[in-house]
C-alpha positions as CSV (number, residue, x, y, z in Angstrom):
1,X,9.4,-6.3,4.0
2,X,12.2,-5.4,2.0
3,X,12.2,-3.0,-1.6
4,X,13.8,-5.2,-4.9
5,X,16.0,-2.8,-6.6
6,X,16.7,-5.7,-9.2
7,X,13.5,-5.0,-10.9
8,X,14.1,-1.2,-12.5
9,X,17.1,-0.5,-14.4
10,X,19.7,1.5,-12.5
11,X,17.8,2.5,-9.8
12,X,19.8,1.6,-6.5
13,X,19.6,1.6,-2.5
14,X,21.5,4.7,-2.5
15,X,19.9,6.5,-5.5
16,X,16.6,7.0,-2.8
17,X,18.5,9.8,-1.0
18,X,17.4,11.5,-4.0
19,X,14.2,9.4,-5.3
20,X,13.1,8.3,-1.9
21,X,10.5,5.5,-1.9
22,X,9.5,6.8,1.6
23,X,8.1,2.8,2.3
24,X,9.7,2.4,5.2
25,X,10.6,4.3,8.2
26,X,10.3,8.2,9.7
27,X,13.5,9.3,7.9
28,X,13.0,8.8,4.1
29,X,9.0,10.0,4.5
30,X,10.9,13.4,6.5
31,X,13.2,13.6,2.9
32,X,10.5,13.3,0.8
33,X,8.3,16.2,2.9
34,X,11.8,18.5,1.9
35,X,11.7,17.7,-1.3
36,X,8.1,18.7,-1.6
37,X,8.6,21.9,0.3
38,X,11.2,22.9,-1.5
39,X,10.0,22.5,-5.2
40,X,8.9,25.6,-7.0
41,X,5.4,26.2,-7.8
42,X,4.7,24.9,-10.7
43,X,6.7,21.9,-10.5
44,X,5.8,17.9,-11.4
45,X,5.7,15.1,-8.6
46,X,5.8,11.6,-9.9
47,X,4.6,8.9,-8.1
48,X,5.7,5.3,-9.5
49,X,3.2,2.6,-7.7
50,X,4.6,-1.5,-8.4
51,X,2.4,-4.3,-9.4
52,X,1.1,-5.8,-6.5
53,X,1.6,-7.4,-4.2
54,X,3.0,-4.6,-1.8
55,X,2.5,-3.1,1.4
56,X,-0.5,-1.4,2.0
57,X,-2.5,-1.3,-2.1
58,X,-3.9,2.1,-1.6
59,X,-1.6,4.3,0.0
60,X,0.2,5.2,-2.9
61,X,-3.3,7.3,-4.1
62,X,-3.8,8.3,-0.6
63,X,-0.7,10.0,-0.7
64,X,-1.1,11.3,-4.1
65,X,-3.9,12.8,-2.9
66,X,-2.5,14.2,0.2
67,X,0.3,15.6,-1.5
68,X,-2.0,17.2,-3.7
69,X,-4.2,19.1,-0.8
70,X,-0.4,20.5,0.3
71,X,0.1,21.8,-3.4
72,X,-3.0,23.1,-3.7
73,X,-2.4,25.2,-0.7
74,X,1.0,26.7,-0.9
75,X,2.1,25.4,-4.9
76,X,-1.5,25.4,-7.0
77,X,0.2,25.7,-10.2
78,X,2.1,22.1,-9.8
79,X,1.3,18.7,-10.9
80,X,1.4,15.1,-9.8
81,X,1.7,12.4,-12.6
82,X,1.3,8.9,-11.2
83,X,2.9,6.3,-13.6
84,X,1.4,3.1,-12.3
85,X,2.6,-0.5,-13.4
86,X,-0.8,-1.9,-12.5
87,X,-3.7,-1.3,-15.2
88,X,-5.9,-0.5,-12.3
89,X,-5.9,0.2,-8.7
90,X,-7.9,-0.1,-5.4
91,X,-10.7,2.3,-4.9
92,X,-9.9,3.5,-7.8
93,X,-13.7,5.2,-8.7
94,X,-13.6,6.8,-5.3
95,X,-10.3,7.7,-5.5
96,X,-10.9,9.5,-9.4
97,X,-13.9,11.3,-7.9
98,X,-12.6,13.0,-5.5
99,X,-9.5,13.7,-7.1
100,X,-11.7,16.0,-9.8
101,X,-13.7,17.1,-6.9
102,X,-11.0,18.6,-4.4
103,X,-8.1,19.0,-6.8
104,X,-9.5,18.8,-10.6
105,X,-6.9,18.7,-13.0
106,X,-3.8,18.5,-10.8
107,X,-3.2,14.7,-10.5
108,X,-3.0,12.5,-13.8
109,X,-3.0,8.8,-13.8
110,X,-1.2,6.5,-16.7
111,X,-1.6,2.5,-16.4
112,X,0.9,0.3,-17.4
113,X,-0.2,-0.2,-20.5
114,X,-0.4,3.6,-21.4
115,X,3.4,4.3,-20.5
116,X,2.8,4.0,-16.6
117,X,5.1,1.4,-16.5
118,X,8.7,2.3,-15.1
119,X,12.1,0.7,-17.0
120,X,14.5,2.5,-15.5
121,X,15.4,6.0,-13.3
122,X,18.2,8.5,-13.4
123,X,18.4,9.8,-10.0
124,X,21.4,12.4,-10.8
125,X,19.0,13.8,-13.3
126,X,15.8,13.7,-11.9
127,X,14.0,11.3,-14.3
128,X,12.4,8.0,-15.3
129,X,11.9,6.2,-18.6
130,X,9.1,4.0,-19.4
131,X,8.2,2.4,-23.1
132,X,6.9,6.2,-24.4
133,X,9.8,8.0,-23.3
134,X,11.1,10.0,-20.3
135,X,9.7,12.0,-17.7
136,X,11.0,14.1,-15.7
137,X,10.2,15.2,-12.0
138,X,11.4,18.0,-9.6
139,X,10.2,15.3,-6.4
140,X,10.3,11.7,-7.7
141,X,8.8,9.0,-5.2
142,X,9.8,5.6,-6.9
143,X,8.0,2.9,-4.8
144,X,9.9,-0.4,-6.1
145,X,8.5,-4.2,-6.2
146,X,8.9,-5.7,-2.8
147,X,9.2,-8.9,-1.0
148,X,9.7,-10.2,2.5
149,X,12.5,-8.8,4.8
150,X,16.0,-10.2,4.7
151,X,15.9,-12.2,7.7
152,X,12.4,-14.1,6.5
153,X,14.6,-14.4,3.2
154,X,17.7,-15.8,4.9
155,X,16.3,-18.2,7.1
156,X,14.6,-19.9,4.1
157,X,11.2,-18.7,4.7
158,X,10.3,-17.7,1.2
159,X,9.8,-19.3,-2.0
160,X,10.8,-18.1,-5.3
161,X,8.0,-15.1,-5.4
162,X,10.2,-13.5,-2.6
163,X,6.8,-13.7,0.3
164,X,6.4,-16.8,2.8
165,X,3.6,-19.2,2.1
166,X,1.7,-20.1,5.0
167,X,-0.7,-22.5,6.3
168,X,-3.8,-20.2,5.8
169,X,-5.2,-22.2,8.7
170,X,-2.7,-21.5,11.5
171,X,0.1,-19.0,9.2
172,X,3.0,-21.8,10.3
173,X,5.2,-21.8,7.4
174,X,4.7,-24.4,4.4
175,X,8.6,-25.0,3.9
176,X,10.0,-24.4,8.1
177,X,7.2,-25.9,10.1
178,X,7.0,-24.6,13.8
179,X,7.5,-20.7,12.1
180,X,4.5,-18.3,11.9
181,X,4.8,-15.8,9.5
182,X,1.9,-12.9,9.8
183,X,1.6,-9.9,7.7
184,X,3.4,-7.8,4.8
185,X,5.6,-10.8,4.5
186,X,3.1,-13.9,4.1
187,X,1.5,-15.4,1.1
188,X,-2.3,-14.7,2.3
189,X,-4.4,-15.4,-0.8
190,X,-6.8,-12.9,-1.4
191,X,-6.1,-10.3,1.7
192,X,-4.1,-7.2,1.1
193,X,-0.8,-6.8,2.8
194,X,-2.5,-4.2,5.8
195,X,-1.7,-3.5,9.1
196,X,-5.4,-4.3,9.7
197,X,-5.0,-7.7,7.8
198,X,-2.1,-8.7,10.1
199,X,-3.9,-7.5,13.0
200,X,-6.6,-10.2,12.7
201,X,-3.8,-12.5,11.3
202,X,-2.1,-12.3,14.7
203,X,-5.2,-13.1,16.8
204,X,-6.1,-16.5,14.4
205,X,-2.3,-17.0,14.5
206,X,-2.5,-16.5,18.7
207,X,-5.2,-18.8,19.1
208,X,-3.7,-21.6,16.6
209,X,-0.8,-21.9,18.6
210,X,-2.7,-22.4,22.2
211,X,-4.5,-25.1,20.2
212,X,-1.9,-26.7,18.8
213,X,0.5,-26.7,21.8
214,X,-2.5,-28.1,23.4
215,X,-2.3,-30.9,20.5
216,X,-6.1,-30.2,19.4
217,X,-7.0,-29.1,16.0
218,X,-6.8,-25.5,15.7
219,X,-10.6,-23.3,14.9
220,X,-10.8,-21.6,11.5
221,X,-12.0,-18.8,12.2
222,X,-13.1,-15.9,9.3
223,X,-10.5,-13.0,9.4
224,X,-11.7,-9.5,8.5
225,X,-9.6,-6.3,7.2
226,X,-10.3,-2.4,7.0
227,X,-8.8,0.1,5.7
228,X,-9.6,3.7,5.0
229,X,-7.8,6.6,2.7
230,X,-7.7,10.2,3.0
231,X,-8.1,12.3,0.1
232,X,-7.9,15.5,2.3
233,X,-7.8,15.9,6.0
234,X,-11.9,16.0,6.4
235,X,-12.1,13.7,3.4
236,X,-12.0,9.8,3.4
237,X,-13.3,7.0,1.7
238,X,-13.3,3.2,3.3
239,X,-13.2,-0.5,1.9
240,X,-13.6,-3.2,4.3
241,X,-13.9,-7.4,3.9
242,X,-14.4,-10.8,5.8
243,X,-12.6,-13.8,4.6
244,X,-12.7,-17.4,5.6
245,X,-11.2,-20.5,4.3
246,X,-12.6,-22.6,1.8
247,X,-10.2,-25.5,1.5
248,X,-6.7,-24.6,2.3
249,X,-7.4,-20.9,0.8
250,X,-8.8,-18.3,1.9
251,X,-11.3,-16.4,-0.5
252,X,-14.0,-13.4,0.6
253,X,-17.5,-14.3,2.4
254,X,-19.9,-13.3,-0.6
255,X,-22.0,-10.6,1.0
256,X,-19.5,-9.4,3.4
257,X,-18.0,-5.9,3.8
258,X,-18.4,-2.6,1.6
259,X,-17.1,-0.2,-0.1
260,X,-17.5,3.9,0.2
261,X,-20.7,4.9,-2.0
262,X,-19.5,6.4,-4.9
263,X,-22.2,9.5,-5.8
264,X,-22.6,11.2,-1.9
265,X,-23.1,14.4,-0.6
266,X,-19.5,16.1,0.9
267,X,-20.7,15.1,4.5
268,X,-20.4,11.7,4.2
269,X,-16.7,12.1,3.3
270,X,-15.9,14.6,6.2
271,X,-18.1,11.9,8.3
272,X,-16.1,8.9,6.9
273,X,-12.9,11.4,8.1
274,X,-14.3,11.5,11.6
275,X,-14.8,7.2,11.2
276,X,-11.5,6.7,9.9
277,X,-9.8,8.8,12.5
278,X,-11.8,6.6,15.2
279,X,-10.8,3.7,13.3
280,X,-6.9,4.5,13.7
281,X,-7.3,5.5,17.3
282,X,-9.3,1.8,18.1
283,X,-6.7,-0.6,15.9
284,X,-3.6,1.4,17.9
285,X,-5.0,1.1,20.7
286,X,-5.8,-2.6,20.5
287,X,-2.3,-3.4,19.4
288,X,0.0,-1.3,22.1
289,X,-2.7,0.0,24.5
């Protein structure tokens, strides 16, 4: 994937030196740890989630929240406002709960309809504006709309949404046939852009391909995704799915998959910890060994 800086007034590729977006790659997420070490106690964090689609729905709240356990810790008096262009978000009970639960009153959350909405950011000084007026932040992470990577973009993968619609059947591209496109940067319907979703997408992708270079008609098989957030580091919630295709789409299996129960004793969150921790260690190891 790539970040579309055409979508907030005057916020540019070089303004996230300052107002990192910390989406992609070890370096920005190292800035935006500094920043957070070195605001004072007492200071604001802003977090600016897009409208979807975008990498990985959740994390932005995950990382609110794990920001949060590291104020709490060495910066109690701070606060994190998250200013969200989406009217709601994923998880978003679980998340709420245990946000009053392990950190009460330090994270706030405004929809896009109540002002969460960015228009445009000042990186020089430290602020954004949406439709109710400015805020300003001492550590500003500004995560912008995104679409495929350049190179998906370039070779004329993409249609005019910026992602690659796919055959939902085999993921060979709709407009360059003979190109698979798999995660983040394919048009999947109903699945979130995961690392889990494009886990599974490879596999059906994988086994399409055998069939079809073996000129039989490829299997549809149903394709499942997982994902799990911390809220603190013995603390995590889960939401998991099966989808199949119906058609040419692909919609959820009615029945299938969960979501964290919302009103449980603490042990199931520090037990959901231990399951998500498993969970990372099994997916890693599937996909590098």
């Amino acid at each position: 994937i790539d970040m579309r800086f055409d979508q907030i007034e005057n916020y540019k590729p070089e303004d996230t030196d300052f107002i990192p977006h910390a989406w992609k790659g070890r370096s920005a997420t190292l800035r935006l740890l500094q920043q957070l070490e070195s605001m004072p106690n007492g200071g604001m964090v802003l977090i600016c989630p897009p409208a979807l689609p975008y990498r990985c729905p959740p994390a932005p709240y995950e990382r609110a929240s794990l920001v949060a356990h590291y104020l709490s810790q060495h910066k109690p008096r701070s606060k994190i406002l998250i200013l969200d262009a989406k009217e709601q978000f994923p998880k978003q009970a679980l998340f709420s709960a245990g946000w009053k639960s392990l950190y009460g009153r330090m994270i706030e959350w405004f929809n896009g309809s109540a002002g969460g909405l960015i228009l445009r950011a000042d990186a020089k000084n430290m602020t954004v504006e949406t439709e109710f007026g400015i805020e300003k932040g001492d550590v500003i992470n500004l995560i912008p709309a995104q679409w495929a990577g350049r190179i998906a973009r370039a070779s004329g993968l993409s249609d005019e949404s910026g992602w690659c619609p796919v055959d939902l059947l085999t993921f060979e591209s709709t407009l360059l046939p003979g190109i698979h496109v798999i995660g983040d940067a394919a048009i999947a319907g109903v699945m979130p852009k995961s690392g889990f979703s494009a886990n599974n997408q490879a596999k059906v992708t994988a086994a399409a391909v055998i069939a079809l270079l073996k000129e039989k008609e490829p299997t549809s098989y149903p394709i499942s995704n997982t994902c799990y957030s911390f809220l603190a580091p013995d603390y995590a919630i889960y939401v998991t799915a099966e989808y199949q295709l119906s058609g040419r789409e692909l919609v959820k299996i009615n029945g299938s998959g969960g979501v964290s129960p919302l009103n449980v004793d603490l042990s199931v969150r520090h037990s959901e910890a231990v399951s998500a921790q498993r969970w990372y260690d099994s997916i890693t190891q599937d996909m590098f060994g």
